[in-house]
N, C-alpha and C positions, 0 to 999 in steps of 0.2 A: 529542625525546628528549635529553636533558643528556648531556654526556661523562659524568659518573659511572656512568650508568647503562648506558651504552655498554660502557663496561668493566669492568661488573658482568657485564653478558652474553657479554663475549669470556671472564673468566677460567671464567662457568656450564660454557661450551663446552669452554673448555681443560682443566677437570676432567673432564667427562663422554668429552670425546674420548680421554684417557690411562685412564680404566674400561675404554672400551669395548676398548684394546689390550691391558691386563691381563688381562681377560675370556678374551680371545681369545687368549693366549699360554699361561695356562692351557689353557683346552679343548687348543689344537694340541700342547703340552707333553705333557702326558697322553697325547692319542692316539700321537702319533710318535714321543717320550722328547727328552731335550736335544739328541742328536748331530742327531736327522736333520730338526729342526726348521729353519727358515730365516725370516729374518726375515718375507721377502717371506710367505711361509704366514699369516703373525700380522697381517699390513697388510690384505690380501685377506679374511682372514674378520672381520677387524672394520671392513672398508668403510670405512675412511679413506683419504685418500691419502695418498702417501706421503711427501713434503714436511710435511704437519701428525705422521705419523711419528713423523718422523725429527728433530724437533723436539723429541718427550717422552721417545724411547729412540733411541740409537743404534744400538742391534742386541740380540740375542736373548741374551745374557749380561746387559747391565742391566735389561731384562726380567726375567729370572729370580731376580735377586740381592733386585729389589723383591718379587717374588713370595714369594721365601724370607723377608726381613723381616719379613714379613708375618704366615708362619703360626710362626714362631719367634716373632716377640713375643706369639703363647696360648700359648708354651711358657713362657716365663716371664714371664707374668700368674703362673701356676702357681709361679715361683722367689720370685717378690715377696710370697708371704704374709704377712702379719703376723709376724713371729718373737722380739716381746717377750717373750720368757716369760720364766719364773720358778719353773719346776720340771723339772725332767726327764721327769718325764710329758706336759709339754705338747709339749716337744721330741719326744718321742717319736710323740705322738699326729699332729704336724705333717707330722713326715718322713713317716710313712707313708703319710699323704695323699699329700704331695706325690710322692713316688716313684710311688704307684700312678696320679694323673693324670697327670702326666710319661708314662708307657709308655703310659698309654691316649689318650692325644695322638699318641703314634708310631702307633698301629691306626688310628687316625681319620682322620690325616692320611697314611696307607699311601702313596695313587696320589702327591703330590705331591713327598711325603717320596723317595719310588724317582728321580724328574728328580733332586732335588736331589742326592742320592747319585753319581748319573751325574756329573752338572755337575760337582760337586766335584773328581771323578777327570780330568774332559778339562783344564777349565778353569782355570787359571793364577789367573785374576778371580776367580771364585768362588771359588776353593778358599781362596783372601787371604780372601773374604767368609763363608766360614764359621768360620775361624780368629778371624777380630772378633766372633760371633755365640760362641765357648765361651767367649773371654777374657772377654767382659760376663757370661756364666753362672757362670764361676769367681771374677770378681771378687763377684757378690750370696753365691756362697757362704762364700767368706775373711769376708766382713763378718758372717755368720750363724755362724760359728763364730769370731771374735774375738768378737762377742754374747756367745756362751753362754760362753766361758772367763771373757771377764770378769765376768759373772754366778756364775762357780764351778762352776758347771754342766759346763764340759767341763776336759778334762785341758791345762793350761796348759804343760807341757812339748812338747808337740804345733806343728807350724809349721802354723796353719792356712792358709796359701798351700798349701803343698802338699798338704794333707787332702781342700782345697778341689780341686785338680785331680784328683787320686783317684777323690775321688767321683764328679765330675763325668764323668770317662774312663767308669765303671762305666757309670754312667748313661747316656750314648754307647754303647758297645758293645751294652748290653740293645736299646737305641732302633735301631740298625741290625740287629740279631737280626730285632727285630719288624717291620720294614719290609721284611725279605728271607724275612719267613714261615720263619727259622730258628733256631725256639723252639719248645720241647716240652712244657715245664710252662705253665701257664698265667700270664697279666700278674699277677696278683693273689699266684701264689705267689711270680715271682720277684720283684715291690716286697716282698713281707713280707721275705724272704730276705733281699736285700742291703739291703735298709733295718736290717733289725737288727744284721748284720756291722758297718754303718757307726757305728748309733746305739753298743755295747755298746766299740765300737774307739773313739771320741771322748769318751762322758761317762762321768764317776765313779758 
């Protein structure tokens, strides 16, 4: 066997072995929530030792921080759409998508979205690592609203920095509503709702 190949098969392993702790920090996540997790729980049900470990994560905070990466970048695959446009209808027709998969992304992801929420409030680490996860949502949004102004399509008096965090806050709030099951109208009517406050408050 050639050293290439050799260490074709040590990195095979070295992905497969940091899966199988992902895997398993999830499940244990979910079941016990962030606080009463412990690393050792997450080592043991994914039958590594712990030396190979403690190599891919240092403890149950970068664990979860890659876990959050994770299901935040389907959150904004959903921010990334396409937002050339060139009427106001399309803008229109966009955001409303977008707002309504956004919220139906928080139902989806309910159980995971709940750690995360936890995490945030204990964790010093992550709560840093959620604050880098809105600033990257708030910066796609300023560039989609500098878009549409410079297009004429929105109101160019308007600081879309801050429109941009606005929105985004909105959007946070609705998204912890939905993950704490403390929401009464349905996802569907509150994206129409605040999607058109937002669209009617930005374009001409």
């Amino acid at each position: 066997m050639t050293e290439h190949n050799v260490e074709d098969k040590r990195h095979l392993r070295s992905i497969k072995t940091r899966q199988k702790l992902l895997q398993a920090a999830k499940e244990v996540f979910m079941e016990e929530g962030f606080q009463k997790t412990t690393i050792k729980q997450v080592i043991e049900k994914a039958e590594v030792g712990y030396g190979t470990a403690y190599v891919h994560f240092k403890g149950k905070e970068e664990l979860l921080i890659v876990l959050m990466d994770s299901v935040m970048a389907e959150f904004y695959k959903i921010a990334e759409t396409s937002f050339f446009l060139q009427t106001k209808e399309e803008a229109t027709n966009i955001i409303h998508r977008q707002t309504n998969a956004f919220l139906h992304m928080a139902e989806h992801e309910r159980s995971m979205m709940q750690v995360f929420e936890q995490a945030i409030g204990i964790s010093p680490v992550v709560s840093e690592s959620w604050k880098n996860i809105r600033r990257k949502f708030i910066q796609r949004i300023s560039q989609d609203i500098a878009y549409a102004q410079e297009k004429g399509l929105a109101r160019d008096e308007l600081n879309h920095e801050l429109v941009a965090r606005g929105w985004f806050f909105t959007n946070e709030m609705y998204l912890w509503d939905i993950v704490r099951h403390e929401y009464e109208s349905s996802i569907e009517e509150i994206a129409r709702n605040i999607a058109s406050v937002y669209i009617r408050g930005l374009y001409k």
